[in-house]
MIZA-900686 format. One line per field, with one value per residue (C-alpha): x, y, z; residue in three letters; residue number from 1. Coordinates in pm, 1 decimal, decimal comma. Layout:
<rs>
xx c(X / ...)
yy c(Y / ...)
zz c(Z / ...)
resn c(ALA / ...)
resi c(NUM / ...)
</rs>
This chain:
<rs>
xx c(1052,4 / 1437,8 / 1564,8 / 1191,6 / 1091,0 / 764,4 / 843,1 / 1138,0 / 828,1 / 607,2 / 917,5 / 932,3 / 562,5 / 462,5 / 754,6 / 590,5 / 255,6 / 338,6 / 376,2 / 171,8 / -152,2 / -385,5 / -331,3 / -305,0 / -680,7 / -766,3 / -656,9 / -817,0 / -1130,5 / -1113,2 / -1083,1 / -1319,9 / -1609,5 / -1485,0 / -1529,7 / -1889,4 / -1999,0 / -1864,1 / -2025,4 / -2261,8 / -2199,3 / -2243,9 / -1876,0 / -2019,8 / -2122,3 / -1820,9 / -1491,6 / -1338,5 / -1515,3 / -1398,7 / -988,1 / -1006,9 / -1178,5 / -859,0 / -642,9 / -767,6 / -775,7 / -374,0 / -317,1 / -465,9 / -786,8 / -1029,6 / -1350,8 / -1553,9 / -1366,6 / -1424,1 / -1768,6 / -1836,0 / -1629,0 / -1908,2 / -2184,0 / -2065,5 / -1996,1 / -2310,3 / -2526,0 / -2595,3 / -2365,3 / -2356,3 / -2098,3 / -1828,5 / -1745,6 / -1377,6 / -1252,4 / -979,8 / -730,8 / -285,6 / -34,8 / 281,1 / 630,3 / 999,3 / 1177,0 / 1570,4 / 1798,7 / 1526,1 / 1324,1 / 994,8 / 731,4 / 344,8 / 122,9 / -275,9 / -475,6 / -831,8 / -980,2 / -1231,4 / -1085,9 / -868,6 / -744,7 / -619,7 / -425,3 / -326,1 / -103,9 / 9,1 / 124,3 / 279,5 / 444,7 / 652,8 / 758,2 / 893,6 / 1068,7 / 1266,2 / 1393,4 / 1141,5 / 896,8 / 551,1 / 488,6 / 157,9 / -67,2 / 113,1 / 476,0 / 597,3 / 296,7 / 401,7 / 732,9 / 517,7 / 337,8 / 22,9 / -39,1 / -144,2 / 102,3 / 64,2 / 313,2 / 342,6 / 548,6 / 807,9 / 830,0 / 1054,0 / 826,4 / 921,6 / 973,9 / 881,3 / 543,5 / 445,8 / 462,6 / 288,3 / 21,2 / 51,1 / -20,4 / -317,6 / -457,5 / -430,4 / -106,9 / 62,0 / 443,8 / 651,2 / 953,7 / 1106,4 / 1334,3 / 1511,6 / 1242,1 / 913,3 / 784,3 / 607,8 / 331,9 / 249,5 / -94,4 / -336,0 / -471,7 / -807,8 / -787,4 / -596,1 / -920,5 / -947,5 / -643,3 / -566,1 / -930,4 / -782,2 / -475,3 / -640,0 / -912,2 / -631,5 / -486,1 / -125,8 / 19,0 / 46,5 / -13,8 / 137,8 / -26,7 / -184,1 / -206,6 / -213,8 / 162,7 / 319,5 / 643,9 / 868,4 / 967,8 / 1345,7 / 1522,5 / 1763,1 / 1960,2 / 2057,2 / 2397,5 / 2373,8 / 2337,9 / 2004,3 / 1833,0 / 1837,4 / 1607,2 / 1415,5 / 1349,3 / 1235,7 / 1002,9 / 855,1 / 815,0 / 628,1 / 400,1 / 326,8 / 267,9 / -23,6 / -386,1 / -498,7 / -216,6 / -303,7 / -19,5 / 336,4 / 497,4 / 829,3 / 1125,3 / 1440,1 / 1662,0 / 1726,3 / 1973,2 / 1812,1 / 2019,0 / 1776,0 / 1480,2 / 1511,8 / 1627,0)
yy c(-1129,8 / -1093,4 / -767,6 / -587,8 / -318,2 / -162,4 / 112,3 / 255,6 / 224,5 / 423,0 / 693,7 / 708,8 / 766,1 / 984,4 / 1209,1 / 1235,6 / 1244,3 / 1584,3 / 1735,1 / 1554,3 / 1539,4 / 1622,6 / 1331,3 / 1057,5 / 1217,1 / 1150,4 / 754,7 / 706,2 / 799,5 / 607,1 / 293,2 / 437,0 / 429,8 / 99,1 / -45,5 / 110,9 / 0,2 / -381,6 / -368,5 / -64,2 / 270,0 / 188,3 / 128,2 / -98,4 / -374,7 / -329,6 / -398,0 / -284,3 / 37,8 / 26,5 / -1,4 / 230,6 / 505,1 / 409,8 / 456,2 / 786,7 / 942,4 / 814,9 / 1022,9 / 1316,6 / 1350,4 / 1566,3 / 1383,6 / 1588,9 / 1474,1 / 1126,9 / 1143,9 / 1346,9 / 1011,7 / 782,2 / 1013,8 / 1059,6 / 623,2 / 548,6 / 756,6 / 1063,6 / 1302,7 / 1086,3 / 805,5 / 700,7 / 310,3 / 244,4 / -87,7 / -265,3 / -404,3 / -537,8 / -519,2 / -721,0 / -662,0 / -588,4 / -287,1 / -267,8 / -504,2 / -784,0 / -660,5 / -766,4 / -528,2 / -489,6 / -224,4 / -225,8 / 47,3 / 161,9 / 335,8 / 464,2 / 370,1 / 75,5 / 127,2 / 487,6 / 313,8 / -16,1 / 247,9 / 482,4 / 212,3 / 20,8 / 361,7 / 432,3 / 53,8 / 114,8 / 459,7 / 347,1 / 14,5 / -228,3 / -442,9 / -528,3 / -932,4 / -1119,8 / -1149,4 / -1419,3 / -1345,5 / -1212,8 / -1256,2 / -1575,2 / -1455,7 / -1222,8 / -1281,6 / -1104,6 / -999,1 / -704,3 / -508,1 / -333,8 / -110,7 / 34,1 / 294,8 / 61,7 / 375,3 / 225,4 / -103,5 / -462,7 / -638,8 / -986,8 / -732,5 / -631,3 / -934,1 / -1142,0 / -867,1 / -858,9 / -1260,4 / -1254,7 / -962,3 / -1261,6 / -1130,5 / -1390,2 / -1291,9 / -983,3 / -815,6 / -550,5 / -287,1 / -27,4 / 245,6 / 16,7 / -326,3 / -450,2 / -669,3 / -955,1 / -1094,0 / -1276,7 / -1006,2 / -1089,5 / -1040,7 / -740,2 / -509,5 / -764,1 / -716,8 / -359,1 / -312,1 / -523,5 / -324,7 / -26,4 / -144,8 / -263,1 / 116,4 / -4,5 / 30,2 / 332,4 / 209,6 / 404,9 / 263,8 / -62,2 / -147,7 / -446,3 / -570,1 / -839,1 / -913,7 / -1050,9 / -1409,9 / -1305,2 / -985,4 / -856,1 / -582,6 / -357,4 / -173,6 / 237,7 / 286,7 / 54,0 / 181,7 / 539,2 / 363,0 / 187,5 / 435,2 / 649,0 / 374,4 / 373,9 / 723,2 / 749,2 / 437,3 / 645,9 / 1004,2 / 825,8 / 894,3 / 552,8 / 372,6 / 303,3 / 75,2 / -54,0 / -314,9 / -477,2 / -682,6 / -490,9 / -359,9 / 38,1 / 219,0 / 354,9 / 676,0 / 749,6 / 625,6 / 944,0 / 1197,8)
zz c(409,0 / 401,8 / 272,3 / 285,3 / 479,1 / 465,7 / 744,8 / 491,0 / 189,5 / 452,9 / 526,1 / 178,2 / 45,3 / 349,6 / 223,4 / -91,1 / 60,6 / 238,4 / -101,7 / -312,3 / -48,7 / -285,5 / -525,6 / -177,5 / -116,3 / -471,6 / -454,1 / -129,0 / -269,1 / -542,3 / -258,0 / -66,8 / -401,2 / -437,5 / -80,5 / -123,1 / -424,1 / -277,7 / 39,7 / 81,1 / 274,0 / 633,1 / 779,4 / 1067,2 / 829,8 / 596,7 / 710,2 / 389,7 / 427,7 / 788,6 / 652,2 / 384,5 / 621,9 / 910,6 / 603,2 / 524,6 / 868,3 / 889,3 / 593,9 / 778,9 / 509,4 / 638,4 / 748,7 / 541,5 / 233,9 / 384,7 / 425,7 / 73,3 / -78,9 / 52,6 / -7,2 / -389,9 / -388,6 / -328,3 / -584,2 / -347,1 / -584,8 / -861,9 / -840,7 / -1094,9 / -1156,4 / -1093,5 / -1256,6 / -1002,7 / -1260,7 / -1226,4 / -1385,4 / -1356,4 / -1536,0 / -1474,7 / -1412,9 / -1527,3 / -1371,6 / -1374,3 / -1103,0 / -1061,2 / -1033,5 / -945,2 / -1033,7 / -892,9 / -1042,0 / -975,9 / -1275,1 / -1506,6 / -1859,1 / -1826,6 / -2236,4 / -2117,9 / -1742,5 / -1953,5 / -2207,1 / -1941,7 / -1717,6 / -2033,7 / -2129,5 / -1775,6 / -1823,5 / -2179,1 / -2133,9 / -1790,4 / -1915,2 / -1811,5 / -1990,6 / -1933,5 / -1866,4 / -1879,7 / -1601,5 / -1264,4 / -1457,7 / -1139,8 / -885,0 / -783,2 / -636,7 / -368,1 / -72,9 / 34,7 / 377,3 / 599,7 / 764,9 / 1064,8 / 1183,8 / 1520,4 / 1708,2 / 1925,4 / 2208,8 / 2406,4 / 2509,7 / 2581,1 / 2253,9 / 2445,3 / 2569,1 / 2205,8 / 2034,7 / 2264,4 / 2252,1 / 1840,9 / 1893,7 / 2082,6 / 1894,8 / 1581,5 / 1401,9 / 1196,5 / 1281,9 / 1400,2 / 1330,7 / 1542,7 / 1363,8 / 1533,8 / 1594,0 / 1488,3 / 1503,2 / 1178,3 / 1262,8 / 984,7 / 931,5 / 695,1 / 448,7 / 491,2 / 857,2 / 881,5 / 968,8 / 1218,6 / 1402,2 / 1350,0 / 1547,3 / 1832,3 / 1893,6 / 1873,1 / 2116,7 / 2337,4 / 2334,4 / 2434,9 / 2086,4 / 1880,1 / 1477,4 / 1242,9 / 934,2 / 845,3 / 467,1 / 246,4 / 107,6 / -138,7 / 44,8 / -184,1 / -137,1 / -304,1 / -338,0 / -579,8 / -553,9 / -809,5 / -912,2 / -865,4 / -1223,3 / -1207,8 / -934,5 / -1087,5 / -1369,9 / -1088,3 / -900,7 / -1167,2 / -1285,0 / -947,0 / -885,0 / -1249,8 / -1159,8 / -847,9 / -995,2 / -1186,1 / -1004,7 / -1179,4 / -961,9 / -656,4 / -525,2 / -664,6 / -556,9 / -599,6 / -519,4 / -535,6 / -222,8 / -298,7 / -110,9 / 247,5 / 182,7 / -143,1 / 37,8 / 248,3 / 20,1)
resn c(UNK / UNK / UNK / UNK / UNK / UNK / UNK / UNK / UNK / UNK / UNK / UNK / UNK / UNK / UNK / UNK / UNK / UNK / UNK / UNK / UNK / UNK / UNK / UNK / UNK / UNK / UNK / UNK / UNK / UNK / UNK / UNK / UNK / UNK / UNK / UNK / UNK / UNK / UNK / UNK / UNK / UNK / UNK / UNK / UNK / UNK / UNK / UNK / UNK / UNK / UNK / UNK / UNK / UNK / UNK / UNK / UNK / UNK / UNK / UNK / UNK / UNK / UNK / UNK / UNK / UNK / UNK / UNK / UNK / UNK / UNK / UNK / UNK / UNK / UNK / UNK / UNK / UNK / UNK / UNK / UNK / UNK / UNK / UNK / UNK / UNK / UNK / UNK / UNK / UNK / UNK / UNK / UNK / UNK / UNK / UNK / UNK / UNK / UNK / UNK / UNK / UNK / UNK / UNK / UNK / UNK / UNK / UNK / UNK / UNK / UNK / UNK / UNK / UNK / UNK / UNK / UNK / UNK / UNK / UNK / UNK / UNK / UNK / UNK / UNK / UNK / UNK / UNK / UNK / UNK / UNK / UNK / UNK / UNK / UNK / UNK / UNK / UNK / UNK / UNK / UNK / UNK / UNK / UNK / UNK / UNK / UNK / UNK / UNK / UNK / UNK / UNK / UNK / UNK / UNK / UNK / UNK / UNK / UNK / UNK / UNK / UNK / UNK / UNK / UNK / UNK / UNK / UNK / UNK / UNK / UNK / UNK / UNK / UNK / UNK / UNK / UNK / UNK / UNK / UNK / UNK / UNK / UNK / UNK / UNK / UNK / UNK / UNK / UNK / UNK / UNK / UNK / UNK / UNK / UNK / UNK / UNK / UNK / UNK / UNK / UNK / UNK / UNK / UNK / UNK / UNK / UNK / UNK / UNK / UNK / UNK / UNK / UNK / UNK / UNK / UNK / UNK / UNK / UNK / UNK / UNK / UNK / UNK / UNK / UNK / UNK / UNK / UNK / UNK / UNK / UNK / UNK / UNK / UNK / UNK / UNK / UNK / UNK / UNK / UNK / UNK / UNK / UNK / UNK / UNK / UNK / UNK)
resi c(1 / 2 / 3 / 4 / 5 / 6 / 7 / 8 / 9 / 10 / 11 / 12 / 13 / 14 / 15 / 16 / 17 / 18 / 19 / 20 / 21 / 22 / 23 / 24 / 25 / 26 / 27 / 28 / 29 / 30 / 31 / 32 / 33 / 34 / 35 / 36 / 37 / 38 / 39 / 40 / 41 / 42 / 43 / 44 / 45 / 46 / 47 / 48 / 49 / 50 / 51 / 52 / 53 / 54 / 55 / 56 / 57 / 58 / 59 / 60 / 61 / 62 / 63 / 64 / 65 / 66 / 67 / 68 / 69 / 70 / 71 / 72 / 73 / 74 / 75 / 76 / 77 / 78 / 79 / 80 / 81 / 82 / 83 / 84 / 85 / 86 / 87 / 88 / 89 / 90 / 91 / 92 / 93 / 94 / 95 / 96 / 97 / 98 / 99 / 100 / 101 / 102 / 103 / 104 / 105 / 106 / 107 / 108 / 109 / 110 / 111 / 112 / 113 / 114 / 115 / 116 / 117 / 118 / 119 / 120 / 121 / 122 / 123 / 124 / 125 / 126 / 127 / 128 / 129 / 130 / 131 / 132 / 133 / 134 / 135 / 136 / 137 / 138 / 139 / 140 / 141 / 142 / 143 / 144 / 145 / 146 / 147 / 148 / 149 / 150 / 151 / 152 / 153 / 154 / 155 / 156 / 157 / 158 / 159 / 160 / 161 / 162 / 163 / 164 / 165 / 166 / 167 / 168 / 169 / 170 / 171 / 172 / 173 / 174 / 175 / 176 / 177 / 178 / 179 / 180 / 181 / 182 / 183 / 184 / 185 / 186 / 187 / 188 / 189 / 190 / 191 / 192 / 193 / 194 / 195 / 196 / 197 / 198 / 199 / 200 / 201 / 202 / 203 / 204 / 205 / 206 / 207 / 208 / 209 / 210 / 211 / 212 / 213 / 214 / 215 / 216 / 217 / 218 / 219 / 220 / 221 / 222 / 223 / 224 / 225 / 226 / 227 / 228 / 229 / 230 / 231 / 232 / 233 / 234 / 235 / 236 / 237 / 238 / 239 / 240 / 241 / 242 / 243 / 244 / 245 / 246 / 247)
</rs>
């Protein structure tokens, strides 16, 4: 996990959230047909129902947008199929890159993803070329306000986390990706800690880091990948300067 830090991806996509709400609404319904059409629309017997809806509120979407979603995923206002599909590659500089899309016409994502690799200086690799260098796991990130570190992470622990990692502000809270629902539902019925988000990750196993010139292609590979409404999450390996995280 060296080098990686989700909280500074979070900082960074809920600044482009603010502005950009409308197309974070439009990707969490897309998840949230999905999570219906897997396991039906009743959030009690569907955990992934359960995370996606925990997602949406912590993006502030309005419940009634929320509830319309399920309504529409399950056939009440006439659902669209959404094809889950990944795409691996690297960016400029070697850096590896994952893109996981949720969409209606995979020919139409497949070119638009392969496009933003070939204008920015990347190239698109078969399917595992870069996979294998990530890790996937839930994160769960919580405000630190000013508790015990020893306090929260014995807490994290028995609520099932994995690992911690306490950063200045935040603690990061590392679990098994299948069990993430699981935990996040324990700290929240514990009502100590204050989560900020909870999400799937791949946590790089390596980083690289890139020189200035680089990481102006990089990030503008990234920020194209995640302009597109088929895209619903890009991952990658490379450390970019905090100071351009935040701008």
């Amino acid at each position: 996990m060296s080098g990686h830090s989700k909280w500074a991806n979070i900082k960074n996509k809920k600044g482009k959230s603010d502005a950009k709400r409308a197309s974070i609404f439009t990707k969490i319904g897309r998840e949230l047909a999905v999570a219906v059409k897997a396991g039906g629309p009743d959030p009690n017997s569907n955990a992934r129902l359960r995370d996606v809806i925990a997602k949406a509120k912590a993006n502030n979407m309005p419940n009634d947008n929320i509830v319309r979603g399920i309504k529409k995923a399950s056939g009440e206002l006439g659902a669209i199929n959404y094809e889950e599909n990944i795409y691996e590659g690297y960016a400029a500089g070697g850096v590896a890159v994952i893109v996981e899309t949720l969409t209606d016409n995979k020919n139409r994502t497949a070119c638009d993803v392969r496009h933003v690799f070939d204008k920015c200086g990347g190239s698109m690799g078969t399917t595992g070329c870069v996979s294998y260098m990530f890790d996937k796991k839930g994160v769960i990130v919580v405000d630190k306000a000013g508790l015990d570190e020893d306090e929260i992470m014995m807490l994290a622990l028995d609520c099932g986390a994995d690992d911690v990692t306490v950063d200045e502000d935040v603690v990061e809270i590392y679990t098994d990706y299948t069990t993430l629902g699981q935990v996040r539902e324990a700290i929240e019925k514990d009502g100590t800690l204050s989560i900020l988000s909870a999400d799937v990750d791949m946590i790089p196993s390596n980083t690289v880091t890139p020189d200035e010139e680089t990481q102006v292609k990089v990030r503008k590979l990234l920020d194209m990948l995640e302009d597109n409404d088929d895209v619903q999450n890009v991952y990658h390996n490379a450390e970019l300067d905090e100071e351009d995280d935040e701008e």
